[in-house]
KENUFI-843804 format. One line per 2 residues: their letters; for each residue x, y, z of N, C-alpha, C. Coordinates in nm, 4 decimals, padded with zeros to 6 digits. Layout:
BEGIN
a> X/Y/Z/X/Y/Z/X/Y/Z  ...
// end
This chain:
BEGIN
xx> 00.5995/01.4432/-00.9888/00.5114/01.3396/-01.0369/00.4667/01.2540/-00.9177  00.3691/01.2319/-00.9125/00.3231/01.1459/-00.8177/00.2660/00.9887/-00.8823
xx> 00.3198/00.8973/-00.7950/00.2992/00.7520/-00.8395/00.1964/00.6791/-00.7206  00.0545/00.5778/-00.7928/00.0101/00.5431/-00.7284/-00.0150/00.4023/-00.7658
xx> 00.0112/00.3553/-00.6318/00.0142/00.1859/-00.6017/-00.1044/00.1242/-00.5511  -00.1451/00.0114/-00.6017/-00.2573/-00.0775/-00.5755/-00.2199/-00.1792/-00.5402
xx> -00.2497/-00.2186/-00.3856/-00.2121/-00.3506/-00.3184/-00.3250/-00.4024/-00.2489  -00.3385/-00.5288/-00.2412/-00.3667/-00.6446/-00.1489/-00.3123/-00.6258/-00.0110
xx> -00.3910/-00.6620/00.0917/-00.3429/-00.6841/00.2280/-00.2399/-00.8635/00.2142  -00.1127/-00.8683/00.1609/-00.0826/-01.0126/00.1355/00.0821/-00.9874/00.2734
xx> 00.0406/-01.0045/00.3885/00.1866/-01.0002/00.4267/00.2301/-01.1565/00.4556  00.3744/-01.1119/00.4317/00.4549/-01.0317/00.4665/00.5138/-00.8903/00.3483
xx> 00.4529/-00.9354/00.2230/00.4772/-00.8570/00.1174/00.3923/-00.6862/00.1029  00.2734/-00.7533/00.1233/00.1994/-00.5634/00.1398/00.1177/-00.5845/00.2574
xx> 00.1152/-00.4730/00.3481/-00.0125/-00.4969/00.4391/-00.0502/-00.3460/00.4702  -00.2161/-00.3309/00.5489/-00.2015/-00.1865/00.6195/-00.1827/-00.2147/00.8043
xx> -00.1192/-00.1232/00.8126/-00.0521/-00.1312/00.9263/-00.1573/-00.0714/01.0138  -00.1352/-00.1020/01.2060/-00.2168/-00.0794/01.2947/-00.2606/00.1031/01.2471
xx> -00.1494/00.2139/01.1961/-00.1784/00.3307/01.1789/-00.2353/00.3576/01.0491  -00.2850/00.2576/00.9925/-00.3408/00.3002/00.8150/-00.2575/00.2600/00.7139
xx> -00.0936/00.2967/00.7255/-00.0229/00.3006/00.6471/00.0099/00.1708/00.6016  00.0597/00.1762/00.4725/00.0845/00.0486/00.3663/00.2467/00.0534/00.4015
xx> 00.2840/-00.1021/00.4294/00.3721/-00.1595/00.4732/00.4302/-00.2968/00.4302  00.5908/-00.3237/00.4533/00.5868/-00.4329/00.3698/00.6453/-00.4395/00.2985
xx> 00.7666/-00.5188/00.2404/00.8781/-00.5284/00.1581/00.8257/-00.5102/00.0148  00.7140/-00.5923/-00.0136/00.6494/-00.5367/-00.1722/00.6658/-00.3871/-00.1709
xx> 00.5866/-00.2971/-00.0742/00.5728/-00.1498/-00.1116/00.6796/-00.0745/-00.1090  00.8017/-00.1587/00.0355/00.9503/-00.0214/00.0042/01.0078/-00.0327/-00.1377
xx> 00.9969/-00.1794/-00.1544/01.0358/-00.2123/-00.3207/01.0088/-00.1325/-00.4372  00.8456/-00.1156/-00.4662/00.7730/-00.0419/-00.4934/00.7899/00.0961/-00.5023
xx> 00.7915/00.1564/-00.3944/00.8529/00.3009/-00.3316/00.9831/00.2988/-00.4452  01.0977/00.2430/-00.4373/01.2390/00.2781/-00.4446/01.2374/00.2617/-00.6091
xx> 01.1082/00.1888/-00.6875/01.1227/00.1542/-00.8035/01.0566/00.3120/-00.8530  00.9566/00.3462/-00.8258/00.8421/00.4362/-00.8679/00.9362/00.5966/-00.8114
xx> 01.0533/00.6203/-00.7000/01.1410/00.7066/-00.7121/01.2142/00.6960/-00.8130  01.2739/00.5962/-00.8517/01.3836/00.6460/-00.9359/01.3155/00.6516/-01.0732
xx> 01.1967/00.6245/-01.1143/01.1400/00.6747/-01.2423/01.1303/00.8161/-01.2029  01.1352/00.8845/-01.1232/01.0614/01.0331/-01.0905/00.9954/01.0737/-01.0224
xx> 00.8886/00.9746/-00.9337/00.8170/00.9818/-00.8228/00.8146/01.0926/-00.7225  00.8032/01.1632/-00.7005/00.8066/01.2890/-00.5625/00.7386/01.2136/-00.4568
xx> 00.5850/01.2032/-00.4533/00.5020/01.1635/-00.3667/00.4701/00.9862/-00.4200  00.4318/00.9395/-00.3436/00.3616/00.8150/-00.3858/00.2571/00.7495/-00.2686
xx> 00.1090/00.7292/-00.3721/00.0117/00.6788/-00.2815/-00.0382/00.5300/-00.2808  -00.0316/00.5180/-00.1809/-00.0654/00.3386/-00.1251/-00.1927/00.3369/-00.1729
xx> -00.2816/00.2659/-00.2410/-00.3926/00.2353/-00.2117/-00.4630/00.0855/-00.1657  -00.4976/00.0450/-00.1296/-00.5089/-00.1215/-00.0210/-00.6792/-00.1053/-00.1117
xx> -00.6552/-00.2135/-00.2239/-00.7715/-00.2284/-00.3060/-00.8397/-00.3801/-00.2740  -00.9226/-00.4087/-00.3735/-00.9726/-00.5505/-00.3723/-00.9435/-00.6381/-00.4539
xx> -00.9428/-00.7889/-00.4576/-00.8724/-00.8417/-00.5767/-00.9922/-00.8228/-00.7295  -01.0373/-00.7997/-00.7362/-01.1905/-00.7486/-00.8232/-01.1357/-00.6216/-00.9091
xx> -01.0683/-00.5345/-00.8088/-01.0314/-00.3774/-00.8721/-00.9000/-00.3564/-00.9194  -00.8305/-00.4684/-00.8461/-00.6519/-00.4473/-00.8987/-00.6164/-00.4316/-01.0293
xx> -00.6711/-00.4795/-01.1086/-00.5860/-00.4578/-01.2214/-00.6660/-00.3407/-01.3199  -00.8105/-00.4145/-01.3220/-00.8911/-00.2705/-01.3470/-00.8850/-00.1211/-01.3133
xx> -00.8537/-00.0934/-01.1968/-00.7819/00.0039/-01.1473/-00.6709/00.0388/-01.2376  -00.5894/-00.0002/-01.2603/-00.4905/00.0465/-01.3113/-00.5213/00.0785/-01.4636
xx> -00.5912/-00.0183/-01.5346/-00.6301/-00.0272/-01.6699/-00.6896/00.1481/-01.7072  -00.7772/00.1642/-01.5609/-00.9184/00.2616/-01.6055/-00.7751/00.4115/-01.5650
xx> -00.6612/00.4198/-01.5575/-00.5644/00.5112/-01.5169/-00.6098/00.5364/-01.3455  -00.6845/00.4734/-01.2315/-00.7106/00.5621/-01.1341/-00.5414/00.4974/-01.0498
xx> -00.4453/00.3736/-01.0665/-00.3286/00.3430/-01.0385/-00.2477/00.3514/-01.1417  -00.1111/00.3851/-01.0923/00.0035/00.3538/-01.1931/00.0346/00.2134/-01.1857
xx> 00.0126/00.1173/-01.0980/00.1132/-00.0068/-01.0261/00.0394/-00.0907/-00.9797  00.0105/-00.1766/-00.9997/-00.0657/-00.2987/-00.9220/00.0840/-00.3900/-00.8344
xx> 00.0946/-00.4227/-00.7034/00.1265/-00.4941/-00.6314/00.0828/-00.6124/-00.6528  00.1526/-00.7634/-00.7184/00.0622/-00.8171/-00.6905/00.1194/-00.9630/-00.5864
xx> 00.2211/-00.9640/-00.5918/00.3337/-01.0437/-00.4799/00.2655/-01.2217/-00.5594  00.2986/-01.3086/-00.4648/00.3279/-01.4362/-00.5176/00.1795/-01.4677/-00.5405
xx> 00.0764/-01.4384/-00.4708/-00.0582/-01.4740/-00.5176/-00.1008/-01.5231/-00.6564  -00.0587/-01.3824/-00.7164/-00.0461/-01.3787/-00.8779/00.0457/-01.5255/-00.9626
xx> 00.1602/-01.5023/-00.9161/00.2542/-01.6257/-00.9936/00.2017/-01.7622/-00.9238  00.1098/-01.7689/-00.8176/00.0866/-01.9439/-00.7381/-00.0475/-01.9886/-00.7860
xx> -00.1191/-01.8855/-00.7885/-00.3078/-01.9374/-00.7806/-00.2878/-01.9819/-00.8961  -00.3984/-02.0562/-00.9538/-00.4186/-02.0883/-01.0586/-00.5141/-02.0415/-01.0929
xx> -00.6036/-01.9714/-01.0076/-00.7562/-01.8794/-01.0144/-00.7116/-01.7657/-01.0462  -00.6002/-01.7195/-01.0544/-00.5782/-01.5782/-01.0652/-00.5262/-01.5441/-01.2131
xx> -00.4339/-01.6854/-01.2653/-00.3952/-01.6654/-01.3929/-00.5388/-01.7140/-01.4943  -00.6216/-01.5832/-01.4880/-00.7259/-01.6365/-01.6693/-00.6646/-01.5608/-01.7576
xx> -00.7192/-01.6173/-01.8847/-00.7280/-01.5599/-02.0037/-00.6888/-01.4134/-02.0078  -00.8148/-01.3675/-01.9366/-00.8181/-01.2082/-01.9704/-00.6981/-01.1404/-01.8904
xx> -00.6813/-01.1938/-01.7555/-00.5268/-01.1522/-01.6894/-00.4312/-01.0989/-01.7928  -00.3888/-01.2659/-01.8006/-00.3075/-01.2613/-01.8489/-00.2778/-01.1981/-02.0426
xx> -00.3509/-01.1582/-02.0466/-00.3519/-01.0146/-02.2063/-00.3266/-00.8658/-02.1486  -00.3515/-00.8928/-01.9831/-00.3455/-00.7212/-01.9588/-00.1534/-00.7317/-01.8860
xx> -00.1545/-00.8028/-01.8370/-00.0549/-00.8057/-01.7124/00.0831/-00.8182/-01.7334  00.1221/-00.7852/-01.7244/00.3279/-00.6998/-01.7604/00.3632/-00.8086/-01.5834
xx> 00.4497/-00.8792/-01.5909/00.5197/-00.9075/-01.4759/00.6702/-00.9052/-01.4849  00.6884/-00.8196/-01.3352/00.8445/-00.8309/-01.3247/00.8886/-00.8433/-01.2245
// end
């Protein structure tokens, strides 16, 4: 099974690194959660805040990343968010 993740550039939690790769205590987290459901492979994707959750809604992610942004803004918690959004 392959698991795919949707993150923000937010470090120290997700970032892409000088080589491309997604990095960052959110994603090993991430990683170690999305293995032990079954995971084989798992893909980073470094989205926009516009597509994060939509993304996931429309099936093209399993996982939205969304680190403290989400729990601090007050722009981030609307209405409609918050009817789609599972936090843990």
């Amino acid at each position: 099974m392959k698991g795919r993740i949707a993150y923000l550039d937010e470090p120290p939690f997700y970032w892409t690194g000088p080589d491309g790769s997604a990095t960052g205590a959110g994603i090993e987290f991430a990683d170690v959660v999305l293995r032990a459901t079954g995971a084989t492979s798992i893909e980073h994707c470094r989205t926009s805040s516009e597509e994060l959750l939509p993304g996931v809604q429309a099936g093209r992610r399993d996982m939205a990343r969304l680190g403290l942004h989400a729990r601090l803004t007050v722009r981030s918690r609307t209405p409609p968010r918050c009817g789609i959004l599972a936090a843990s």
